[in-house]
C-alpha positions as CSV (number, residue, x, y, z in Angstrom):
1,X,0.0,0.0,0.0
2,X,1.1,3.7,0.2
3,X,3.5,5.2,2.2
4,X,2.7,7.7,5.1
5,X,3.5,11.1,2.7
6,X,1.3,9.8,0.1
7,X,-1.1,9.3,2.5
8,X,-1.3,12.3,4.4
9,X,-1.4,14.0,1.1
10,X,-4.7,13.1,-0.1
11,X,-6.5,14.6,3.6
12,X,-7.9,18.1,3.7
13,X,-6.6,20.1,6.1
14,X,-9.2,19.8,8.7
15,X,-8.4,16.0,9.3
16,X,-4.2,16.5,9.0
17,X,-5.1,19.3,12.0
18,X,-7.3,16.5,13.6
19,X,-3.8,14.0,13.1
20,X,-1.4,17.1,14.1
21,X,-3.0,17.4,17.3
22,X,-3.1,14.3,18.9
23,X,0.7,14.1,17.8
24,X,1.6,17.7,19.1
25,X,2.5,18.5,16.2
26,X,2.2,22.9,15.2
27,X,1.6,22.9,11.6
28,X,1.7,26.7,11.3
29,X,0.8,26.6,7.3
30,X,-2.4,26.4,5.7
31,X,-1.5,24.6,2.6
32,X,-2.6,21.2,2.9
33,X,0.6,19.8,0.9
34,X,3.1,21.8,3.1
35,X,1.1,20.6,5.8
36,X,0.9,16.9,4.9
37,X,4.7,17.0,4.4
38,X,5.3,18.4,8.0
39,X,2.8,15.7,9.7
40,X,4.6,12.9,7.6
41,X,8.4,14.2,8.6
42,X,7.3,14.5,12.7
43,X,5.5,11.1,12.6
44,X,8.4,9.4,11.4
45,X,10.7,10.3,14.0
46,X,11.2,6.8,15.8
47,X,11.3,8.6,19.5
48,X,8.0,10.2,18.0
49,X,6.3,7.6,17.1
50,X,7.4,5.1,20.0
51,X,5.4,7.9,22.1
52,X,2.2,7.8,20.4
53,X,2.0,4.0,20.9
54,X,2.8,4.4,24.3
55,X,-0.6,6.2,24.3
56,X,-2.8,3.6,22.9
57,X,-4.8,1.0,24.9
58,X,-4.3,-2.7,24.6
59,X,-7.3,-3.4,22.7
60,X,-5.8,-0.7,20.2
61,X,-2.6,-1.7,20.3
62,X,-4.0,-5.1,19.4
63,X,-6.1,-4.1,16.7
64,X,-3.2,-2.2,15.0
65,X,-0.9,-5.4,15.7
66,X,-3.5,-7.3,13.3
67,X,-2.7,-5.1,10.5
68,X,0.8,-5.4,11.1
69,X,0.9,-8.7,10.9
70,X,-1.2,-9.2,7.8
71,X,1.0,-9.1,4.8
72,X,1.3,-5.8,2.7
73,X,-0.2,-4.3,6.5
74,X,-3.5,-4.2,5.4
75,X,-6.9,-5.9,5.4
76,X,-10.4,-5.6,4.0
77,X,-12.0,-2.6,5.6
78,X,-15.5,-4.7,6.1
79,X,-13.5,-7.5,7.2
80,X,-11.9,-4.8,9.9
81,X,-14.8,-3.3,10.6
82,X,-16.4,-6.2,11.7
83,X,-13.8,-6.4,14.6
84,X,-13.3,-3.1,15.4
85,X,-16.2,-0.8,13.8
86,X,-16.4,1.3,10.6
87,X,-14.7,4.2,10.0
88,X,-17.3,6.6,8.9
89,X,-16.0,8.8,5.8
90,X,-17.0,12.5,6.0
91,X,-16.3,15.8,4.4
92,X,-14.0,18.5,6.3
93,X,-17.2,20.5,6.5
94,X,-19.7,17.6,7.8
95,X,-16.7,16.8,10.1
96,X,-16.4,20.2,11.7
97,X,-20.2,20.1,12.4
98,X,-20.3,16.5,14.0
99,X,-16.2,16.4,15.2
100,X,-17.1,11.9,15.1
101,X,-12.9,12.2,16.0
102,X,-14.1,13.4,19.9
103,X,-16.8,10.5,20.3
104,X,-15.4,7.8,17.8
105,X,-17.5,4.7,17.2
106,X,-14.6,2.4,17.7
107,X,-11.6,1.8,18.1
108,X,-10.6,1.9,14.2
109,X,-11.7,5.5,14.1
110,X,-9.6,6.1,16.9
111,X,-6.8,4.7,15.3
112,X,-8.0,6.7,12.0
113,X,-7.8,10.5,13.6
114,X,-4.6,9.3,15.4
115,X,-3.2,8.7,12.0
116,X,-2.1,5.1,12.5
117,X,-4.5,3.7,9.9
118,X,-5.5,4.9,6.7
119,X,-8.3,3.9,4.5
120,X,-7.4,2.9,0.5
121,X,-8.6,0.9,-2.5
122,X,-6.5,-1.9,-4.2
123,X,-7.2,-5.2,-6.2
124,X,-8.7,-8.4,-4.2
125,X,-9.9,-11.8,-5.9
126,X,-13.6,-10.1,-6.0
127,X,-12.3,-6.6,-7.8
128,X,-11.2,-3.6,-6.5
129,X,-11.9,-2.9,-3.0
130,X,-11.1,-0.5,0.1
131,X,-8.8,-1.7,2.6
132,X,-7.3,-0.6,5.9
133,X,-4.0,-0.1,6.0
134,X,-1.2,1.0,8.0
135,X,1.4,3.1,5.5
136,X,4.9,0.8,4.7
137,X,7.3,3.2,6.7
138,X,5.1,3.7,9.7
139,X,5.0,0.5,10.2
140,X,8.7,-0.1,9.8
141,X,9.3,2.3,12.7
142,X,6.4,1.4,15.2
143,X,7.7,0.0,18.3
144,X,5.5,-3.4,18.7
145,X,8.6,-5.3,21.2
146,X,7.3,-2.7,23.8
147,X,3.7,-4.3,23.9
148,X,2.7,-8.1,24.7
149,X,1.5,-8.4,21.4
150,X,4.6,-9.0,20.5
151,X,5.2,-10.6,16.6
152,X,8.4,-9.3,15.8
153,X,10.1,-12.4,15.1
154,X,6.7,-14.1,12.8
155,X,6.2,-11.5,9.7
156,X,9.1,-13.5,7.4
157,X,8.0,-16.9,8.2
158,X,3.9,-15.8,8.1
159,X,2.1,-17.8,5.1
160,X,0.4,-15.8,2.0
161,X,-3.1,-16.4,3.7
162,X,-2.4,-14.1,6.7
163,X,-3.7,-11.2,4.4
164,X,-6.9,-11.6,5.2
165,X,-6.0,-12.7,8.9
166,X,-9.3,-12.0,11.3
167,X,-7.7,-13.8,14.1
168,X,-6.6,-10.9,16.2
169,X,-8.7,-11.4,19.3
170,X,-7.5,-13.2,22.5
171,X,-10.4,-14.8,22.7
172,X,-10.3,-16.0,19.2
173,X,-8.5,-19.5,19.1
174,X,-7.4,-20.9,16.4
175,X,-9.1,-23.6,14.0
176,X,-8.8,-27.3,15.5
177,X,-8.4,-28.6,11.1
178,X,-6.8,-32.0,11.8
179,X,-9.0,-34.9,13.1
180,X,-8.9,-38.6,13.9
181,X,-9.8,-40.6,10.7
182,X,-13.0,-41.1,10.8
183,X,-14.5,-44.5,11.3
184,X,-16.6,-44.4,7.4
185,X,-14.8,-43.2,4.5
186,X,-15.3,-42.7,0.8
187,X,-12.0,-42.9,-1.3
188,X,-11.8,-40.7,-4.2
189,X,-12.1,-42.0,-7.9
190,X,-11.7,-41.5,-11.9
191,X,-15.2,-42.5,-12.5
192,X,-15.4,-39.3,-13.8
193,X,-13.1,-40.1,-16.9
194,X,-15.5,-43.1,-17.0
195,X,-18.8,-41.0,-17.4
196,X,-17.6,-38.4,-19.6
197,X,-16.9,-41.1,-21.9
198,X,-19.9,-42.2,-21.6
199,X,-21.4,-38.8,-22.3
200,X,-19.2,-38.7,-25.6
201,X,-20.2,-41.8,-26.6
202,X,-23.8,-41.1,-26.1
203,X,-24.4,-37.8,-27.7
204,X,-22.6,-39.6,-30.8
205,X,-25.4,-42.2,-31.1
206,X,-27.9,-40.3,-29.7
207,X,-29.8,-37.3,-30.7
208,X,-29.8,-35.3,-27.7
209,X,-32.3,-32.6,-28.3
210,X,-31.8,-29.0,-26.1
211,X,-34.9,-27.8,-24.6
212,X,-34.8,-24.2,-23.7
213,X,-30.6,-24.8,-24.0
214,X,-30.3,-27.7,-21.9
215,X,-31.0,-31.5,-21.9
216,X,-34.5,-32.3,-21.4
217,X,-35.0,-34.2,-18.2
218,X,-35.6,-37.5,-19.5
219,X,-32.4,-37.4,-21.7
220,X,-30.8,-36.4,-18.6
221,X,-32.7,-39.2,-16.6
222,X,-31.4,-41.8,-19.1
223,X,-27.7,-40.8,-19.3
224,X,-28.0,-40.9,-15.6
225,X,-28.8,-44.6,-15.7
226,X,-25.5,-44.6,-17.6
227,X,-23.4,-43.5,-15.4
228,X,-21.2,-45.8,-12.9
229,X,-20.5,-43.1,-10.8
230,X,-22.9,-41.3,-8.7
231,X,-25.6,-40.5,-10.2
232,X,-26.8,-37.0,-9.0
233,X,-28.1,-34.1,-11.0
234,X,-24.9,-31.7,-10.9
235,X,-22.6,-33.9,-11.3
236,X,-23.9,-34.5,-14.8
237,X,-23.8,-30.9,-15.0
238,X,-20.9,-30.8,-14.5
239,X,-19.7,-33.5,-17.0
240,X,-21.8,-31.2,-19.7
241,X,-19.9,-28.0,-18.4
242,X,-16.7,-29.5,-18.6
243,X,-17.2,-31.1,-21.6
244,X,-18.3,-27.8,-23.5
245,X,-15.4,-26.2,-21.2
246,X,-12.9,-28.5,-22.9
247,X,-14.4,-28.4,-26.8
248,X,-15.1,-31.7,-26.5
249,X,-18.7,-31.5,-28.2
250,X,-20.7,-28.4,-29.5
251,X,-24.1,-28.0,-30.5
252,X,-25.1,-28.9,-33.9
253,X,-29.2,-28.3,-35.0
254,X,-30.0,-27.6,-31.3
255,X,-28.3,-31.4,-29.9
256,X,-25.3,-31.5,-28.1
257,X,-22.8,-34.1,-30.4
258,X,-19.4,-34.6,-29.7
259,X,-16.8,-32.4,-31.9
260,X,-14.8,-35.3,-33.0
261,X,-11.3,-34.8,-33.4
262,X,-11.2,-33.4,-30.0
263,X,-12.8,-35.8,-28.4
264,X,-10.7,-38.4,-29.9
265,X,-7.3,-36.9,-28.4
266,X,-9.2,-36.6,-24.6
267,X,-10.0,-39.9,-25.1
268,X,-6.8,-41.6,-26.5
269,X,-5.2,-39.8,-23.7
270,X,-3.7,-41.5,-20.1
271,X,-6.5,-41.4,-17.3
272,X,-4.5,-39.6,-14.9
273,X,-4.0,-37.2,-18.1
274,X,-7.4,-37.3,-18.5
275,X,-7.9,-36.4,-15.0
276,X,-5.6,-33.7,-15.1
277,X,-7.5,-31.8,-17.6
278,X,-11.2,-32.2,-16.0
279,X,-9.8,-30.9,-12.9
280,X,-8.0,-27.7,-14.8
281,X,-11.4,-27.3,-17.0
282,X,-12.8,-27.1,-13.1
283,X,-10.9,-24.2,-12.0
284,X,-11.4,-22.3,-14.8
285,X,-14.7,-22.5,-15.3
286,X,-17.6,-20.0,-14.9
287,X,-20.6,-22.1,-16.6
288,X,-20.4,-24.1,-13.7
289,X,-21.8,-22.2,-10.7
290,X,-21.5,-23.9,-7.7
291,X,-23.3,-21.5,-5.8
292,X,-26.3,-22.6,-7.7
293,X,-26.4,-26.3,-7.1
294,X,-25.9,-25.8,-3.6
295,X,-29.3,-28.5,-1.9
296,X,-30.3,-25.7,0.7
297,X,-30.2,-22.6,-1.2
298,X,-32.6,-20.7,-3.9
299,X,-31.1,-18.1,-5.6
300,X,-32.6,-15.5,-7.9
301,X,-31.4,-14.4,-11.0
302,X,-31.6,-10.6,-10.3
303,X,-29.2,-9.4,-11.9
304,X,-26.3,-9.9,-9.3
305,X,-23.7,-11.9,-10.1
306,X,-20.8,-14.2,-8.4
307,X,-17.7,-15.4,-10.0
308,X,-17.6,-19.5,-9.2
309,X,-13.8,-19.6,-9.7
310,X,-12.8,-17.9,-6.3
311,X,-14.9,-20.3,-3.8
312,X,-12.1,-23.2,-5.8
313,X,-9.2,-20.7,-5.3
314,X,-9.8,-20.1,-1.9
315,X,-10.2,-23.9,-0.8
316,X,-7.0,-24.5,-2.9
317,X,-5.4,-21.8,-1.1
318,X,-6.2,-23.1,2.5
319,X,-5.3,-26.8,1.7
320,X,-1.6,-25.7,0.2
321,X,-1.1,-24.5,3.4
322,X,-2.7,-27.4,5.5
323,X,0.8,-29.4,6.5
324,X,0.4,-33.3,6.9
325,X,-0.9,-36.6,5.7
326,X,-4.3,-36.4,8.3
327,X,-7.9,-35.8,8.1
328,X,-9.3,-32.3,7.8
329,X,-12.5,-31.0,9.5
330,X,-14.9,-29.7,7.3
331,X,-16.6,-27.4,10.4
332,X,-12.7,-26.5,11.1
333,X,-12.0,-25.7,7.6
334,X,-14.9,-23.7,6.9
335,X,-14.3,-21.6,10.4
336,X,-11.0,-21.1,9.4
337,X,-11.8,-19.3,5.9
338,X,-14.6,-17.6,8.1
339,X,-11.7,-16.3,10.5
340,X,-9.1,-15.9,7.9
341,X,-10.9,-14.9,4.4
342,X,-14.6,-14.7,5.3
343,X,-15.4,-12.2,1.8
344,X,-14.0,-14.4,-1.0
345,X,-16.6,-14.5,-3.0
346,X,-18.4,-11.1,-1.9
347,X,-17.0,-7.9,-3.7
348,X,-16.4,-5.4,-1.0
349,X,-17.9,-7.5,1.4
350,X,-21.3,-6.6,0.1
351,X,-23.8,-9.0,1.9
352,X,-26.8,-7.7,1.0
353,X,-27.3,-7.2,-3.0
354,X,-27.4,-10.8,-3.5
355,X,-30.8,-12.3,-3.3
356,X,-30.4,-16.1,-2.0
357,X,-33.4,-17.9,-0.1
358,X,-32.8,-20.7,2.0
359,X,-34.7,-23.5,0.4
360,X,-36.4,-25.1,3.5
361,X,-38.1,-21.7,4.7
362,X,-38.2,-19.9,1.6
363,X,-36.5,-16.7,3.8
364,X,-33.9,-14.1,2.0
365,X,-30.6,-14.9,3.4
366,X,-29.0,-11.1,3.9
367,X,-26.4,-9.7,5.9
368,X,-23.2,-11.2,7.3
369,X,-25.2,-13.3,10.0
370,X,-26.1,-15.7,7.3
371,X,-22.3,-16.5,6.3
372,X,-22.5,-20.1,7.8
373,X,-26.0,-20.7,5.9
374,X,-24.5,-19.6,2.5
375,X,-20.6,-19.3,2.5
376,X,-20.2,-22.3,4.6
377,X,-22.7,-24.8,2.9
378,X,-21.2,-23.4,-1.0
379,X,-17.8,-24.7,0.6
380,X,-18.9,-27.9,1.5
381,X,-20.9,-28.7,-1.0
382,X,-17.7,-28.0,-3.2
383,X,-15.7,-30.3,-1.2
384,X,-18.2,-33.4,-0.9
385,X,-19.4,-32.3,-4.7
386,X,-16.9,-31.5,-7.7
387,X,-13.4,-32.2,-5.7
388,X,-14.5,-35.4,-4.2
389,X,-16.2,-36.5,-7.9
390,X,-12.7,-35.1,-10.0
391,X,-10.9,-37.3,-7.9
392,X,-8.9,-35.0,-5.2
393,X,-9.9,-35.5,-2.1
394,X,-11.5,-38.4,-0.1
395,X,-14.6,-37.9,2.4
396,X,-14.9,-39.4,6.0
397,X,-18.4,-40.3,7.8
398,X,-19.3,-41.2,11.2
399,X,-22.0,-43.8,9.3
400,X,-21.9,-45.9,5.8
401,X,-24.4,-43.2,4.2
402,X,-24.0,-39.8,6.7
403,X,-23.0,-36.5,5.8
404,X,-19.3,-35.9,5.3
405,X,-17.5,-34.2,7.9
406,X,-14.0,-35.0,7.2
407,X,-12.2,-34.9,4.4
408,X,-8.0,-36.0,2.7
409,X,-6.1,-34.9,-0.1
410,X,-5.4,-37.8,-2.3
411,X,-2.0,-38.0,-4.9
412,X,-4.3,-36.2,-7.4
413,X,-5.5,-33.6,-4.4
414,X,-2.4,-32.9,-3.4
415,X,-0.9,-32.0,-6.8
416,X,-3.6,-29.6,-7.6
417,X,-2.8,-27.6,-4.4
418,X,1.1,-28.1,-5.3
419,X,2.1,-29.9,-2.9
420,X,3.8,-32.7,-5.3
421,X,3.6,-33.4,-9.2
422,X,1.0,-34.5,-10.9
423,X,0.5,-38.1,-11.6
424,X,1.9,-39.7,-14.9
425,X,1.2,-43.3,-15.0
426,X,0.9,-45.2,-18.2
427,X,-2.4,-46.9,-18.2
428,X,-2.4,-51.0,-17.8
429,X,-2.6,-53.0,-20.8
430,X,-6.3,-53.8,-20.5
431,X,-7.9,-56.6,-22.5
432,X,-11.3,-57.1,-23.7
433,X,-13.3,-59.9,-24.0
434,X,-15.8,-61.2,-26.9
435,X,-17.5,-64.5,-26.2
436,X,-19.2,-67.1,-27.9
437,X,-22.9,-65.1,-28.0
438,X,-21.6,-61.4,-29.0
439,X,-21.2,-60.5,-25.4
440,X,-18.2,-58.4,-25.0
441,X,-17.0,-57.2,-21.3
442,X,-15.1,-53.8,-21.0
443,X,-13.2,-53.0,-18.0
444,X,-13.2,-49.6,-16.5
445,X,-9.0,-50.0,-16.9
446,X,-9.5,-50.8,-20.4
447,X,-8.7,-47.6,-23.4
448,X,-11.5,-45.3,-23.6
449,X,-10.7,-44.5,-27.0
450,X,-11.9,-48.2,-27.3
451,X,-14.9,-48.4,-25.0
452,X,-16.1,-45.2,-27.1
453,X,-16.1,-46.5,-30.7
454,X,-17.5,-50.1,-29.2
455,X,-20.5,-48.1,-28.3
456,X,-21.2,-47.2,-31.4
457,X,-22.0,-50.2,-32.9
458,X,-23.6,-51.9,-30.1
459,X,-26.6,-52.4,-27.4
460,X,-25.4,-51.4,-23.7
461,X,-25.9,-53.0,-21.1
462,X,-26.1,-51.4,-17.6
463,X,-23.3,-49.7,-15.9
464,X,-20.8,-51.9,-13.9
465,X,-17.0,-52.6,-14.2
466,X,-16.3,-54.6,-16.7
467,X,-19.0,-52.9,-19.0
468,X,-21.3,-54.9,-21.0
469,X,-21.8,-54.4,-24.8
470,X,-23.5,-57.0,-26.9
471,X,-22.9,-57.6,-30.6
472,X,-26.9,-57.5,-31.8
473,X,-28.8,-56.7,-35.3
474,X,-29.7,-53.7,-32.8
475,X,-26.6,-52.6,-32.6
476,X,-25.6,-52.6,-35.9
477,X,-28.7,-50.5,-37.1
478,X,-27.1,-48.4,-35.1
479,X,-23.8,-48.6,-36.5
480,X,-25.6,-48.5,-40.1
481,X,-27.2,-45.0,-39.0
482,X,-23.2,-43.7,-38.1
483,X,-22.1,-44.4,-41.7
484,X,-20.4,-47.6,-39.9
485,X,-19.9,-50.7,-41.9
486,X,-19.4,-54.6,-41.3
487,X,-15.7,-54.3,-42.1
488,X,-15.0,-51.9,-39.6
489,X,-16.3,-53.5,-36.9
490,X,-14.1,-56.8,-37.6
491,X,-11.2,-54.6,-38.5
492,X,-11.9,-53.3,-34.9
493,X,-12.9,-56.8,-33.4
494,X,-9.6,-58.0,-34.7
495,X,-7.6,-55.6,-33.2
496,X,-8.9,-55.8,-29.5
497,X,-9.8,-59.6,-29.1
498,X,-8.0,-61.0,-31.9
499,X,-10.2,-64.0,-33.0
500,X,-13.8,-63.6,-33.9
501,X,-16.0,-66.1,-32.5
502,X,-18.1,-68.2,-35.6
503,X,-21.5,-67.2,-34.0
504,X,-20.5,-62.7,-34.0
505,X,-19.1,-63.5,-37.3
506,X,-22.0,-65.1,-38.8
507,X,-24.2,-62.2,-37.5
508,X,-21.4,-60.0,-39.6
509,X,-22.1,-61.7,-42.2
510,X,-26.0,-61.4,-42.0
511,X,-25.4,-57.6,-41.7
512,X,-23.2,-57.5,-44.3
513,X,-26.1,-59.3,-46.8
514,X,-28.7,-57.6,-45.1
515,X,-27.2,-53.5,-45.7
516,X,-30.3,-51.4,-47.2
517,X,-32.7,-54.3,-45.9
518,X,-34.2,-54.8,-42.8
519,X,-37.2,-56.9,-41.1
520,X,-40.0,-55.0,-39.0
521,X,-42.4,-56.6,-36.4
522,X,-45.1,-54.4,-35.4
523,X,-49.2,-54.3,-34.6
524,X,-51.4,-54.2,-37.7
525,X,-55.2,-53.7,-38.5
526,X,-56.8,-56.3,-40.6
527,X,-60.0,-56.2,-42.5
528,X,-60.7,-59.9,-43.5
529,X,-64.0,-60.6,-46.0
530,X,-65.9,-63.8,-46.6
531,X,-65.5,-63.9,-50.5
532,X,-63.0,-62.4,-53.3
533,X,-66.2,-60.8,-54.9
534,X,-67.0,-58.6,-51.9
535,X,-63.0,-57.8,-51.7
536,X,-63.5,-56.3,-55.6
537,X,-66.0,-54.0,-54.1
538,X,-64.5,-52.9,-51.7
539,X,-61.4,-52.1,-53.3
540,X,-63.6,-50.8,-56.3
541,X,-64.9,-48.4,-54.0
542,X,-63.0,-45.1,-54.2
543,X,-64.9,-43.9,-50.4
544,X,-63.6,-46.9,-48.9
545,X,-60.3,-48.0,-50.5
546,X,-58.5,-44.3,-48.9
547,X,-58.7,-46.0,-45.8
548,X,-56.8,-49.3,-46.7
549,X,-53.6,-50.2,-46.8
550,X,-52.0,-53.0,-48.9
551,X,-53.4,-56.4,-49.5
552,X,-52.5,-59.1,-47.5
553,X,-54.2,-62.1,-50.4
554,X,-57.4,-62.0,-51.6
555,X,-58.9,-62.4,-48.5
556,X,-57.2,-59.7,-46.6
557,X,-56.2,-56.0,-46.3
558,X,-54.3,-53.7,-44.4
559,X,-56.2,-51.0,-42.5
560,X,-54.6,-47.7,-41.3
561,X,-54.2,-47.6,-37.8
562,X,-55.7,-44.3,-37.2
563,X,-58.1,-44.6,-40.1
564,X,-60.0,-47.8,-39.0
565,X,-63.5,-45.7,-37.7
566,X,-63.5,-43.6,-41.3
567,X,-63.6,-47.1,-42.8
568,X,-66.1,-48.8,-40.9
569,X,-68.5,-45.3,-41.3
570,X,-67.8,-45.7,-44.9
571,X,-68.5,-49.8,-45.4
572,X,-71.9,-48.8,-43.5
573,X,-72.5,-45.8,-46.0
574,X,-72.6,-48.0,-48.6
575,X,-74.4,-50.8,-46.9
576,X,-71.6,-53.6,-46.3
577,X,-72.0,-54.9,-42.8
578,X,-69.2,-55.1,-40.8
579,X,-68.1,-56.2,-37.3
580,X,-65.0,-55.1,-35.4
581,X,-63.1,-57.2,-32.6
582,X,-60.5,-54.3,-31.5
């Protein structure tokens, strides 16, 4: 931040007078930038200054220890205020009416019109914001070994995160993070890489239509049932997100399909590699709002808006700096970001602008009092939501199916907070296996490149490691509809199980005879007559013969399904009985 002339030089000369005073300092000059210049030179004499903290009180010399301890000096002025008051910002004129430097509202306005702190505006995570500050060479020169807040020997060895510290109060101890293990856990997993290839794979033989720009719910219903993984709502959102995120598919004629050469690479590509870029999709993404998806909240769309990425940066910033192999409390973690960076998400601390009901009683949630209901649930949900699903960390329970209330950075965790490289492990040399009926298992281990183009030209079966594909006639009119033929799919067979059993490759074969043709089993109507003669009138019979289809012999004709009362109105029009058993 600034330094203590630049400071001083931006007050009228009202408030340096104000700051003068309670120094005993004699300005004698009425130009404010002689003025400021004089202030600044007498309160950085070191005998000066030592005397003016002599004056303060504990609880001030305390809260001006905070800033000194937080790194560039400063902090949020709401975070400040919070702990020590506002500092009310006034004209010289309003300021000479009301004098608030005589009956201060607390103690950071005392500190204010002593001159210790300053108020100023610099660049945060959420935008530009004010801040409380004490100037750089004041605080070089302030005496803090002649208090017992003493932390002259911590600044160098202070982490990043202290900016933001709020943990200034005796009272206020610090964050218990690290737990037992607890007895229930719930190891992290790459089923991820699993589903989004399932995704892929159905948006290419699927025609996913958008409905108002999304899925419609029973497309999303049926990839769900797809899915080996869990099967929840936003977690196929994000899969979609991430997907877009990545160019992996686009919309073509309003239905998602996959962009193909793209989609190819991701897939040919190692699963921890695969891994790797979900998770860095994640943490750059804005279509995926967390706060959104969050069970116990409503918000409205208003007009306000948050930025998703800085709830991720935040929680990546406070595990980096989480030492250890243990367990981490989600309460602890979530006080700690309360007591250490409780605005990260809130430009300017601004908790009222946002409208956000809590689901359960349909009440706004405003003001800072309803951190724990918003802030807090958003970071959890993160934690037991996208970082538990891309793979990072693992969740502990006190039962099989409770709520998670611890959680562990994996390998793949703790490389995405830096704590180690990222995982680059070859994948396994994963067979499949055909047998004798066209059944053809697929290990979750197995290429995905593979598993892709097999589900292109076959029926699924459900979800389970090894997946289960069957070689059908109803698969390959699916492959037919792809542009797919019979010699790719034993150029492909050949490759991944080698030998062919006689049985698929006979139903090759059929296909292969069969391409153009096809056999349909379906419900008919059937009008059947007594004689040939009365089937030559009624096929004579222009009023009657519309509603027919093709004959079946002479005995027999198609009906159309949806025309069959026309007909029998018509037959009775022209006075041929007829009887219906429908």
């Amino acid at each position: 931040m600034a330094d203590l002339n630049s400071t001083l030089f931006e007050y009228d000369l009202h408030l340096l007078q104000i700051i003068a005073n309670r120094w005993d300092v004699d300005l004698d000059t009425r130009d404010e930038k002689i003025a400021a210049a004089r202030l600044a030179e007498a309160m950085l004499i070191p005998e000066q200054a030592a005397h003016e903290w002599s004056r303060l009180s504990d609880a001030e010399r305390g809260a001006l220890q905070l800033l000194l301890a937080s790194r560039q000096h400063k902090m949020p002025a709401v975070q400040f205020g919070r702990l020590y008051g506002e500092i009310r910002q006034v004209g010289a004129g309003a300021r000479e009416r009301e004098k608030p430097h005589l009956s201060p509202k607390g103690i950071a306005e005392i500190l204010f019109y002593r001159g210790l702190v300053a108020l100023g505006f610099d660049e945060s995570k959420t935008g530009l914001q004010p801040y409380v500050y004490v100037p750089d060479d004041l605080a070089a020169i302030l005496p803090i070994h002649q208090t017992g807040y003493d932390l002259s020997a911590e600044p160098d060895d202070l982490p990043d995160e202290i900016e933001d510290e709020e943990l200034g109060d005796d009272e206020m101890e610090e964050a218990e993070l690290e737990i037992e293990a607890p007895p229930h856990q719930q190891k992290g997993d790459t089923t991820l890489v699993d589903d989004m290839t399932t995704l892929l794979a159905y948006l290419q033989v699927h025609e996913a239509k958008l409905e108002e720009g999304y899925l419609a719910n029973e497309v999303q219903d049926d990839l769900l049932a797809q899915f080996i993984g869990p099967k929840e709502y936003p977690r196929l959102d994000l899969l979609i997100q991430l997907a877009g995120q990545m160019g992996l598919m686009t919309v073509v004629n309003g239905a998602f399909q996959p962009i193909r050469q793209a989609a190819r690479t991701w897939l040919e590509s190692s699963r921890t590699a695969q891994v790797k870029t979900l998770v860095e999709a994640w943490r750059t993404s804005d279509g995926y709002n967390e706060l959104w998806l969050v069970p116990t909240l409503e918000p409205e769309a208003t007009g306000w808006q948050n930025d998703p990425t800085l709830p991720r940066e935040t929680l990546r910033g406070v595990f980096e700096a989480i030492p250890g192999e243990g367990w981490v409390s989600l309460d602890g973690l979530v006080d700690e970001i309360k007591a250490v960076e409780p605005d990260f998400q809130r430009p300017g601390g601004d908790y009222s602008s946002w409208y956000i009901r809590e689901r359960r009683t349909g009440e706004y949630l405003r003001g800072f009092e309803s951190w724990e209901v918003v802030e807090g649930a958003l970071l959890k949900f993160i934690i037991a939501g996208p970082l538990h699903w891309l793979g990072l960390v693992d969740l502990g329970m006190d039962a099989p199916d409770g709520t998670p209330l611890a959680c562990h950075l994996n390998v793949f965790g703790k490389a995405w907070v830096g704590q180690g490289d990222w995982p680059n492990r070859k994948d396994p040399e994963t067979p499949l296996t055909l047998d004798a009926s066209g059944k053809m298992l697929v290990p979750r281990a197995a290429s995905r490149i593979d598993r892709f183009q097999l589900a292109r030209f076959t029926e699924w079966g459900a979800p389970a490691d090894p997946y289960v594909y069957l070689l059908n006639s109803k698969g390959f009119k699916r492959a037919e509809q792809q542009g797919i033929k019979p010699e790719n799919v034993e150029t492909f067979l050949q490759r991944t199980v080698h030998t062919i059993p006689p049985h698929v490759q006979a139903l090759i074969e059929n296909w292969r005879k069969a391409q153009g043709a096809s056999a349909v089993i379906q419900k008919m109507l059937v009008l059947r007559v007594d004689t040939e003669v009365l089937m030559d009138v009624i096929w004579d019979t222009p009023e009657i013969r519309r509603f027919l289809g093709v004959k079946l012999g002479p005995l027999a004709v198609a009906v159309r399904e949806d025309q069959w009362q026309g007909l029998v109105s018509a037959m009775q029009d022209k006075g041929i009985p007829v009887e219906t058993e429908i």
